[in-house]
C-alpha positions as CSV (number, residue, x, y, z in Angstrom):
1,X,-2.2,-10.1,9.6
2,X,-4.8,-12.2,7.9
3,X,-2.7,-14.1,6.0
4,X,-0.5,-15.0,8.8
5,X,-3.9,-16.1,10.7
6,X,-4.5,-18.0,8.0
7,X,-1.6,-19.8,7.7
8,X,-1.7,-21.4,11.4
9,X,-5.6,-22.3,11.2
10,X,-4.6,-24.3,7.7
11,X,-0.9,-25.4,9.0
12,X,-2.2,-26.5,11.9
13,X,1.3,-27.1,13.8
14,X,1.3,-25.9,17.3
15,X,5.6,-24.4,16.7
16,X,4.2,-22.6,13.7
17,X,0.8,-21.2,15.0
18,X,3.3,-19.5,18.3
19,X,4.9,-18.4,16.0
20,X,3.1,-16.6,13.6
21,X,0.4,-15.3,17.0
22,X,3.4,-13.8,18.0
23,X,4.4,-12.4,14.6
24,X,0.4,-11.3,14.0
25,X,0.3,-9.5,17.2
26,X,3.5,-7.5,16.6
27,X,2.4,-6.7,13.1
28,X,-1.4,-5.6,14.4
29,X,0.6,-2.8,16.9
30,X,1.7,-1.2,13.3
31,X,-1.2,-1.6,11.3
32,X,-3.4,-0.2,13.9
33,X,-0.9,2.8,14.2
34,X,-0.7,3.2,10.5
35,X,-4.7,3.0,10.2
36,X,-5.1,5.7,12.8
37,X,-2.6,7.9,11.1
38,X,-4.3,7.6,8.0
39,X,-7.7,8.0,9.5
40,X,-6.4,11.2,10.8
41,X,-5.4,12.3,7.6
42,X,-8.6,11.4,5.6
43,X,-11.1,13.3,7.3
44,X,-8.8,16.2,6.9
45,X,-8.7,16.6,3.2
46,X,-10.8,16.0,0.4
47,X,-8.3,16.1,-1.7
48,X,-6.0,13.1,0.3
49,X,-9.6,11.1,0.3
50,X,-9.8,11.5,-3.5
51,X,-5.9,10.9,-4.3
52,X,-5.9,8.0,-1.8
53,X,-8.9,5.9,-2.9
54,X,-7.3,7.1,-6.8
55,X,-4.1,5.3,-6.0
56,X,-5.7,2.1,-4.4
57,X,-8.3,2.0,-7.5
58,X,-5.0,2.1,-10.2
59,X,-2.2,0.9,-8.7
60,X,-2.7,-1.2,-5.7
61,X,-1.2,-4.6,-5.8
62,X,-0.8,-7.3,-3.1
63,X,2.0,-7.5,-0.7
64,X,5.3,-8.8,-2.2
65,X,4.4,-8.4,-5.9
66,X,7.3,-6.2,-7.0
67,X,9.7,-7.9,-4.8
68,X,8.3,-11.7,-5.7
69,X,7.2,-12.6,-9.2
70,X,3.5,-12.3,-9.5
71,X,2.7,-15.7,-9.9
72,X,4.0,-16.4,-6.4
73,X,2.4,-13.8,-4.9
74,X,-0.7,-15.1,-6.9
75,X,-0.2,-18.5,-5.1
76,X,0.3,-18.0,-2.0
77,X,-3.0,-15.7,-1.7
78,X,-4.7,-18.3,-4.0
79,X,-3.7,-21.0,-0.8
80,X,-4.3,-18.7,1.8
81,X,-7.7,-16.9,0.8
82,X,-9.1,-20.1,-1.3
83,X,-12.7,-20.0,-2.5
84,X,-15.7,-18.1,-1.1
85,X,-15.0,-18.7,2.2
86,X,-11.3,-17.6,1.6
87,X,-12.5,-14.2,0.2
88,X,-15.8,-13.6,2.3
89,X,-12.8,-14.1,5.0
90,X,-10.7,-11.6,3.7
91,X,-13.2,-8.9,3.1
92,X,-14.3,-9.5,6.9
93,X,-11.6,-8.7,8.4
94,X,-10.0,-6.4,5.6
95,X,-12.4,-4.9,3.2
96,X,-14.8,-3.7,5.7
97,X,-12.3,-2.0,8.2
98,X,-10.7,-0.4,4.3
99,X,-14.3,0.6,4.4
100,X,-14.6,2.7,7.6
101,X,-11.9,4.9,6.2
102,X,-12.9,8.3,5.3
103,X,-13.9,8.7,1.8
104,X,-13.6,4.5,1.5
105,X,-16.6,3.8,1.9
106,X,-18.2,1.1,-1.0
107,X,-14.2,0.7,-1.6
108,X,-14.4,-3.2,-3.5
109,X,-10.9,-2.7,-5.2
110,X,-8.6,-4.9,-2.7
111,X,-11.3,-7.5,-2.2
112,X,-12.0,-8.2,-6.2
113,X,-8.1,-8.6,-6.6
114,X,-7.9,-10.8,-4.6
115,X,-10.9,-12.4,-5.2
116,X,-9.6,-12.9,-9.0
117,X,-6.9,-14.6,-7.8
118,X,-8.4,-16.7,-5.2
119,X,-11.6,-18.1,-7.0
């Protein structure tokens, strides 16, 4: 959702930023119901909690890498999330609702990623 956001404020064409508002606001119906359902989850197991923050720490990689070579993937997060203001961006409105995730909480993993690539 934040990348698409940040793609119209940067494009700044008015077909484009309809387009991707519409796009975002489809997208936000299924992250918010996959956050609940994890949410749910969470605060019923330790173990989930333990597993889940786990697999983030080792293995979590952007969207796309796997399916895109990494140094695209790289590039287009290095455009969208640029510099501090790129990253403080991105762990506004994604770190710290990671964050309110049982058993997430201090969770930096995501937001150093990308703040590798984007600096």
């Amino acid at each position: 959702l934040q990348g698409y956001r940040q793609l119209w404020q940067k494009a700044g064409h008015p077909v484009l930023e309809q387009l991707l508002r519409a796009i975002a606001r489809e997208e936000s119906v299924h992250s918010h119901f996959y956050w609940s359902i994890a949410r749910l989850h969470l605060e019923r197991s330790k173990f989930s909690r333990g597993l889940a923050r786990f697999i983030i720490n080792r293995f979590w990689t952007p969207v796309g890498q796997g399916t895109k070579p990494k140094e695209e993937t790289n590039h287009t997060i290095a455009t969208l999330f640029k510099g501090p203001a790129g990253v403080h961006s991105f762990e506004r409105n994604i770190g710290q609702r990671m964050q309110q995730l049982p058993g997430f909480d201090g969770l930096q993993t995501v937001t150093q990623r990308i703040a590798a690539i984007a600096m």
